[in-house]
N, C-alpha and C positions, 0 to 999 in steps of 0.2 A: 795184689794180695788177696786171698780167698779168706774170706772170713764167713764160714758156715754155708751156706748158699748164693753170698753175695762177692761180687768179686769186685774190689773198689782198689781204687790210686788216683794218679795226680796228672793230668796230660797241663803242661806248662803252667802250672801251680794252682791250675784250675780241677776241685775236688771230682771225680768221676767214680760212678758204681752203674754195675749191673746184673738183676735178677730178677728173678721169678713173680710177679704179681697177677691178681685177680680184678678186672675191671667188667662194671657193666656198661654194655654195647648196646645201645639203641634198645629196641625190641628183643636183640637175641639172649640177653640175660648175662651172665659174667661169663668170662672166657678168661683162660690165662695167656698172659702175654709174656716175652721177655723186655724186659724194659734196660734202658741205657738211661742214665742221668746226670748230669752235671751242672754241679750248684754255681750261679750267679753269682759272680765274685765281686757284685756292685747293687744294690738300691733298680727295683720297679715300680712304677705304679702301685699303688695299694690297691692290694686283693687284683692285679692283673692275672687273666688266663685267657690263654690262647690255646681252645679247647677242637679235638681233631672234629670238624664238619660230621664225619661217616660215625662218631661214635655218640650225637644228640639223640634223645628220644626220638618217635616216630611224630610224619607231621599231623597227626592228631591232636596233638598238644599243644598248648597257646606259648609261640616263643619267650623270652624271659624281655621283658622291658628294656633292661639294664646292656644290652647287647650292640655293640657298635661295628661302623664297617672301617675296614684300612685304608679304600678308596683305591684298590688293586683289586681285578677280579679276581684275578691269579689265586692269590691269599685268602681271597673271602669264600671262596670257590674250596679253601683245605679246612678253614679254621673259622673255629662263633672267638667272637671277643669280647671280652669282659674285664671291668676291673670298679673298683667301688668309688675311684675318681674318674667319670667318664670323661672329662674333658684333658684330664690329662694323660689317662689311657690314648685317647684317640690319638692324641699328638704326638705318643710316644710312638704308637704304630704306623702313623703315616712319615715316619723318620725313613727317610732310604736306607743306612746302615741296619734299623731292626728286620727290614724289608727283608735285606740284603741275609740277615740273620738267619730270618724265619726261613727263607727260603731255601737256604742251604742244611736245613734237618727235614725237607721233604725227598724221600726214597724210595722206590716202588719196592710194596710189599709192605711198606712201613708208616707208622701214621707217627706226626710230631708237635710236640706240645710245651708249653709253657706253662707253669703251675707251681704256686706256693717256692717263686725265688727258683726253680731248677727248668733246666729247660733238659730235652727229652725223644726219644723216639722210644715205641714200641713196637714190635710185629712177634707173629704167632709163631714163628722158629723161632730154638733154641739157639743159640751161637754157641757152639762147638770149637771153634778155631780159636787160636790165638791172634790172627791177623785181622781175623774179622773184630775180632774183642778189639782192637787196635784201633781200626780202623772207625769203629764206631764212636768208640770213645772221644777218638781224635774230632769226629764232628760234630759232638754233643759240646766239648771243649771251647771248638769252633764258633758256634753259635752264642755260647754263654759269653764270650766274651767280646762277642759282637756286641750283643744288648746291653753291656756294662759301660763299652765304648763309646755309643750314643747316649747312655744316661749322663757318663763324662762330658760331653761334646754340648748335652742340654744344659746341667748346668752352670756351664764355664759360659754358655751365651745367655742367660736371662739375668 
């Protein structure tokens, strides 16, 4: 469905949109991206984000305290992590299913995120296609209910 600028629907009753936004990138100041998102159809961490590596201030600046590692270079090597339960952030990130999550919205040309319940990719093309709109959707989908799967999985075991 196109509503105004935004083009949103459901990929397996998981909520998905995508358009137009302005973010700022490190040093270079805001740029527009096109953005893909779909809403977490389950409970994160509070205040969790899995923020793209290449989009942090420059290293000028003193990192934030609050900042944990996933114990994958892979991952730490895309994404800073954060969340305002660090001890339960950490544990939700070192989950091999989130792993597993995270790692399936990294795409060249594209940077991917977790933020405020939705998880995400954006890159500086526009999408054009409907296959591609498809196909993106479907791995935004993908991911979000990876991470809902492991929140399930956490906890049914504590």
């Amino acid at each position: 469905m196109l509503d105004g600028s935004v083009l949103a629907g459901e990929v397996e009753g998981v909520p998905v949109w995508m358009g137009m936004e302005m973010h700022q990138v490190g040093e270079e100041g805001f740029i527009q991206f096109c953005v893909v998102r779909a809403k977490v159809p389950g409970p994160l961490p509070r205040g969790f984000v899995a923020a793209p590596r290449r989009w942090a201030p420059g290293s000028g600046q003193e990192p934030a305290n609050d900042l944990f590692s996933s114990g994958d270079p892979e991952l730490d090597a895309m994404y800073l992590f954060q969340s305002d339960e660090q001890n339960e952030g950490r544990a939700f990130v070192r989950d091999a299913q989130v792993q597993h999550a995270l790692r399936s919205v990294l795409r060249s040309g594209q940077v991917a995120f977790v933020e405020k319940g939705h998880a995400g990719i954006a890159s500086v093309n526009a999408v054009t296609e409907l296959e591609e709109a498809q196909r993106q959707f479907a791995v935004v989908a993908c991911a979000a209910q990876g991470l809902t799967e492991s929140r399930g999985s956490m906890a049914v075991g504590q």
